[in-house]
N, C-alpha and C positions, 0 to 999 in steps of 0.2 A: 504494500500500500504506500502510495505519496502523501505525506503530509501536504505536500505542493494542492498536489486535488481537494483532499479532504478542506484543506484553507479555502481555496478557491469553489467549492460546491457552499460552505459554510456563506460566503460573501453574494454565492449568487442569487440576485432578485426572486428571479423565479421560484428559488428554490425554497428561499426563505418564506415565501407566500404560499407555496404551497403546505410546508408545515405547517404552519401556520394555521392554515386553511382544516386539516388532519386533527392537529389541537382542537381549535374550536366544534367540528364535527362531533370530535370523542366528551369533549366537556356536555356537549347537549344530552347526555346518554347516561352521564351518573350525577351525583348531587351530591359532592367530597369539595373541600375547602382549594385544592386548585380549580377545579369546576369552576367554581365564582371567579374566583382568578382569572382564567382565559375569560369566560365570556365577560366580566369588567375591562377584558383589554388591560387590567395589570401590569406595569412594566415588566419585564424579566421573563416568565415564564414559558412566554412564546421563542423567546431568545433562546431559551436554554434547550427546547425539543430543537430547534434549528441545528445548535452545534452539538448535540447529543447523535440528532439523526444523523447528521453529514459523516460525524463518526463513526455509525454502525459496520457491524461488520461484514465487510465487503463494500459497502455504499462507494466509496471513494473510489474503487477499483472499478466499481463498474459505469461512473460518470467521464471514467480518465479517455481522452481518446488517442490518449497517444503521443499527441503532438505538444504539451501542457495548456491542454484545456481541456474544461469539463464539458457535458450538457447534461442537463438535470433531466431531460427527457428519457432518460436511458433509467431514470429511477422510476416506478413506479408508482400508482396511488396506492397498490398492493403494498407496496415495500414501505410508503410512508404508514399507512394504517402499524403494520406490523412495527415498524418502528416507533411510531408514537403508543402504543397500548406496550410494548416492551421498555421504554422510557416514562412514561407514567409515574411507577411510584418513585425514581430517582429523582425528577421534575419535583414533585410532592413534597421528597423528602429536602430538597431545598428553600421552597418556600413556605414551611408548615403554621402561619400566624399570618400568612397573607403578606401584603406589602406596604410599608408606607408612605403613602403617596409624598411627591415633591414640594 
């Protein structure tokens, strides 16, 4: 694995929104203190499935094309589900009292 891709998956737009996107789905589904989190839009928590996902394993390897650049396309929504219900309670266990706002 490239830490190179894995940075650069982590930074990418797309890819960020679509976690992003996987979080919010999965918060609609149970009624647990990140729950409220995601759907308040919380600082933090969406950040953290972002670079949690882009680390999973194999995720990186299979965004890399080769040439050092990624496309988040190559990941799927399959792979983000799996990954964000597998990062779940690590997310959780980082922000368990919620957040306080700026």
């Amino acid at each position: 694995m490239s830490y190179q891709s894995q940075a650069q998956l982590e930074t990418d737009y797309w890819f960020q929104v679509r976690s992003r996107a996987a979080a919010i789905q999965q918060a609609a589904q149970f009624d647990d203190q990140l729950s409220a989190q995601i759907r308040r839009d919380d600082r933090g928590p969406a950040a953290a499935f972002t670079r949690l996902n882009a680390a999973g394993p194999g995720i990186a390897d299979k965004a890399d094309n080769g040439d050092g650049t990624v496309d988040h396309t190559k990941i799927t929504d399959d792979d983000l589900l799996a990954l964000t219900q597998a990062n779940w309670p690590i997310v959780a266990s980082l922000y368990p009292e919620g957040i306080t706002p700026a």
